[in-house]
N, C-alpha and C positions, 0 to 999 in steps of 0.2 A: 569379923568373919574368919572362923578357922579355916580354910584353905588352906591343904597340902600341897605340897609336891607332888603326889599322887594321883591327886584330884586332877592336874591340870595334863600330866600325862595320858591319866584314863580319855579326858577330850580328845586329848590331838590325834591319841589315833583311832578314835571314834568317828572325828572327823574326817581324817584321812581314810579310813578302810573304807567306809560305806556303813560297815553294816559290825554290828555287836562280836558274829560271832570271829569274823576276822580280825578285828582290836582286839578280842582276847588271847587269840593267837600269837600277833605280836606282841604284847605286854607279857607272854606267859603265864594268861591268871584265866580261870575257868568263867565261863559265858557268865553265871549266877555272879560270881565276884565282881565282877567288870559290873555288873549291872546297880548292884550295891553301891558301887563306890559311885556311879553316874547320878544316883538317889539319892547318896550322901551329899554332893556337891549341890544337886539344885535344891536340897533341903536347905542347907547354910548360906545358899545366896536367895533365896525364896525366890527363882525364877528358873523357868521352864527348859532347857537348854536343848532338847533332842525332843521331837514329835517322833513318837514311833506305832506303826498297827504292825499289826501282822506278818507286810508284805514290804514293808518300809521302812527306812530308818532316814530324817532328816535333819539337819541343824536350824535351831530357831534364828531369828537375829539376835535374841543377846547371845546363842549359843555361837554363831559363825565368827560372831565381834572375841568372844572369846580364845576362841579356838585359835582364833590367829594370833593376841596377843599372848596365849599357853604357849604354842613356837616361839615366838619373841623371849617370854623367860627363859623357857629351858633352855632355848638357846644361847643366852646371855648367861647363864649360868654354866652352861660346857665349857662357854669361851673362857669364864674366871676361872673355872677349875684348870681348865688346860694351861692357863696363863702362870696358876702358881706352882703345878706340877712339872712344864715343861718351861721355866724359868730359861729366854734368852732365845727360845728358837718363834721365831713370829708368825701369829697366825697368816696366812692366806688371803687378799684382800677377794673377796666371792662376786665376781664380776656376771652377772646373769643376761641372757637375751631371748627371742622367743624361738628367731630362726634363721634373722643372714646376720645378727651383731651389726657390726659397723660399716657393711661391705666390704669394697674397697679400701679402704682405712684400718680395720683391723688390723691386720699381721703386721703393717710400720707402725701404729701406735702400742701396740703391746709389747715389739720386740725394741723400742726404744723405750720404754718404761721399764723393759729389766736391762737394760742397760744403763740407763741413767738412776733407777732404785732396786737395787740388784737383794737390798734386804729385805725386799716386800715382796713376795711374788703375789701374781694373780691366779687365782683358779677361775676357769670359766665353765658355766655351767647351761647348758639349753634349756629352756623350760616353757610349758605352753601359757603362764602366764606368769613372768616375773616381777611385776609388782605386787603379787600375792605373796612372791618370797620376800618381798622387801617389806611387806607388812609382818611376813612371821618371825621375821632376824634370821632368813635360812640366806639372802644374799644381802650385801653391804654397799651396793650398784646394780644398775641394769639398762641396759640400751632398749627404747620402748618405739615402737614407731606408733603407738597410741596411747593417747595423752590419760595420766589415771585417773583426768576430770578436779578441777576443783575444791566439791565435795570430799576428795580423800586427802584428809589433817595426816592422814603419817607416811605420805608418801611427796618429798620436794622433787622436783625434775626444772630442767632448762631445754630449748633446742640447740642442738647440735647442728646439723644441717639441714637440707632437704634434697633430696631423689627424686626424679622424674620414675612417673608411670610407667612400666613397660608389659606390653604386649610380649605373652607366652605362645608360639604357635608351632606346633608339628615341623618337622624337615618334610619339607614336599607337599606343603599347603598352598593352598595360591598367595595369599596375602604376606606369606615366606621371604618373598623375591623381593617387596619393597622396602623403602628408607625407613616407611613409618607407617602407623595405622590410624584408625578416628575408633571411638566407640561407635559407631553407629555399625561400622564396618565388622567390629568383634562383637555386636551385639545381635548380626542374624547369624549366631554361631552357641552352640552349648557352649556358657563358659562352667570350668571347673574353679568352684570356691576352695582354699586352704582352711581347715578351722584354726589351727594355729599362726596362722599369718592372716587375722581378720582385716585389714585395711582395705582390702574389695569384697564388698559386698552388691547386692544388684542392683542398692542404691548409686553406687556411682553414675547409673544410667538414669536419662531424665524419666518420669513420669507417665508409663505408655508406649517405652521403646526400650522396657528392661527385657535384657533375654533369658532362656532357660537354663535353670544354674543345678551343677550337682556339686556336692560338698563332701571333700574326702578329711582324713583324721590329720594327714602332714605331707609336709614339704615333698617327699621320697616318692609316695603316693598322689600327690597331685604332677608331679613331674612325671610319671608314668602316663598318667591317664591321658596329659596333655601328648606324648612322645606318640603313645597308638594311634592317635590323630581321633580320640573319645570328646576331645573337646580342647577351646579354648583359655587360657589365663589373663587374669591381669595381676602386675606384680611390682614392688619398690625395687630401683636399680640394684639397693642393697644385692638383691638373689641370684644377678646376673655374677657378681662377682661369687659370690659365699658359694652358689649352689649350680657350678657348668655342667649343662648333660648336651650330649653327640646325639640327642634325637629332636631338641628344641633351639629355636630362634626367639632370641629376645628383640624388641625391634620399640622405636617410644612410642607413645600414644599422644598426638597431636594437642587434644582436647581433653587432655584431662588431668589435673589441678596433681600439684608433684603432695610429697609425703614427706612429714619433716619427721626427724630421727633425733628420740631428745635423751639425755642421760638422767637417771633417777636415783634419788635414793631417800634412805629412812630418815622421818625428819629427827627421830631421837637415834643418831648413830651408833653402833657398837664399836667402830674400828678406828683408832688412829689415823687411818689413810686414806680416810672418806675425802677426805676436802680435798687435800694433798692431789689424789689421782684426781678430782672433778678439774680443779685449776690445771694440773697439767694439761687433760682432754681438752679442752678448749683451746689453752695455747699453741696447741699442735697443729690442732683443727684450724683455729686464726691462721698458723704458717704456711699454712697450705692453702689458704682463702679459701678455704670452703665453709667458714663459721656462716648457720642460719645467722637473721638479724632476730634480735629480743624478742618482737613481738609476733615470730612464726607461730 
């Protein structure tokens, strides 16, 4: 199969844009050219890669399966070029998370990792799902508070700890004032869903006593909506520490099951200091007793 370089570029931002005429944009090549070369590709692998009408542009499955592993090259390819052009300065190891990282644990483990590997540094990056980076080689790590399942061959992960549940409520709520709360208690209440911090969803409530849920885009914006007293959260302890606002009270939720916080990464690595940093996380983690046990 001839497969350019071109070809897999033309994907990824096919993929990424949405829509043809924006991947032409950023590739710099006219909407006909982009399309040629999209035609070109699924003619050489005789499979479908992109459903498009009129109104629509989508990636097939073997087109989504690709498009991730085109980030993985090219990106594996920047890094060698970078590696033999900028001989001796070290790449970055790309530490990725969705929305509170580590919680509490963050700022002492990272600032004792450039202390103790002062020729590696970390870049840390947000993103609404980091194991989609660590399938395309765009991170080399990622802190997940959701497990990438099984079924996914190129993404290895461990737990790290577990967080208790915490209940999001308005300053000046009634439920404000106590030690703690029940779901039942935040379920005769609009809860506000995070789309990026999916770990509450209205399944956590039993069957028949789920309450009415509105779903905003992020963290900033569910903080808001919860602070006008629009509604209720529920949340991993992580957010208390990453994320403090002067109009919410964080408070735990009695009854309901904590949330473990696991580290991931690509099972075919690009970085020297994959393992490196995975063994040290843990170590840290063990000193501090807070290591989950293996089978969270």
């Amino acid at each position: 199969m001839n497969v350019e370089l071109r070809h897999l570029r033309a994907l990824a931002a096919i993929g990424d844009e949405g829509t043809l005429t924006d991947a032409a944009r950023v590739l710099h090549l006219t909407q006909p050219a982009l399309s040629r070369t999209l035609a070109q590709l699924e003619q050489r692998l005789g499979v479908r890669l992109v459903e498009r009408t009129t109104r629509s542009l989508s990636l097939t499955a073997p087109g989504k399966r690709l498009w991730e592993n085109a980030h993985r090259i090219l990106r594996d390819l920047d890094d060698v070029l970078t590696d033999v052009t900028e001989a001796g300065t070290p790449r970055p190891l790309r530490l990725a998370f969705a929305w509170a990282a580590l919680g509490r644990h963050t700022v002492p483990l990272l600032r004792a990792w450039r202390e103790q590997h002062p020729g590696t540094p970390v870049q840390i990056r947000r993103a609404d799902d980091p194991a989609a980076l660590l399938r395309r080689g765009e991170a080399d790590l990622a802190f997940l508070r959701l497990s990438p399942g099984p079924d996914d061959p190129q993404v290895l992960h461990q737990p790290l700890i577990r967080e208790r549940r915490l209940a999001v409520v308005p300053v000046g709520h009634p439920l404000a004032d106590g030690a703690e709360v029940t779901l039942a208690e935040l379920g005769a209440e609009t809860v506000a869903l995070c789309a990026t911090a999916a770990t509450t969803t209205a399944e956590l409530w039993p069957a028949g006593q789920r309450p009415p849920t509105v779903t905003v885009p992020g963290v900033d914006e569910w903080l808001t909506t919860i602070a006008t007293g629009a509604a209720v959260g529920v949340t991993a302890e992580g957010t208390m520490h990453q994320h403090p606002h002067a109009g919410v009270r964080y408070l735990p939720v009695r009854d309901a099951d904590p949330v473990t916080v696991r580290l991931a990464w690509p099972a075919r690595s690009s970085h020297p200091a994959t393992d490196t940093f995975r063994r040290y996380t843990v170590r840290h983690l063990a000193q501090s007793g807070r290591l989950a046990p293996a089978d969270a």
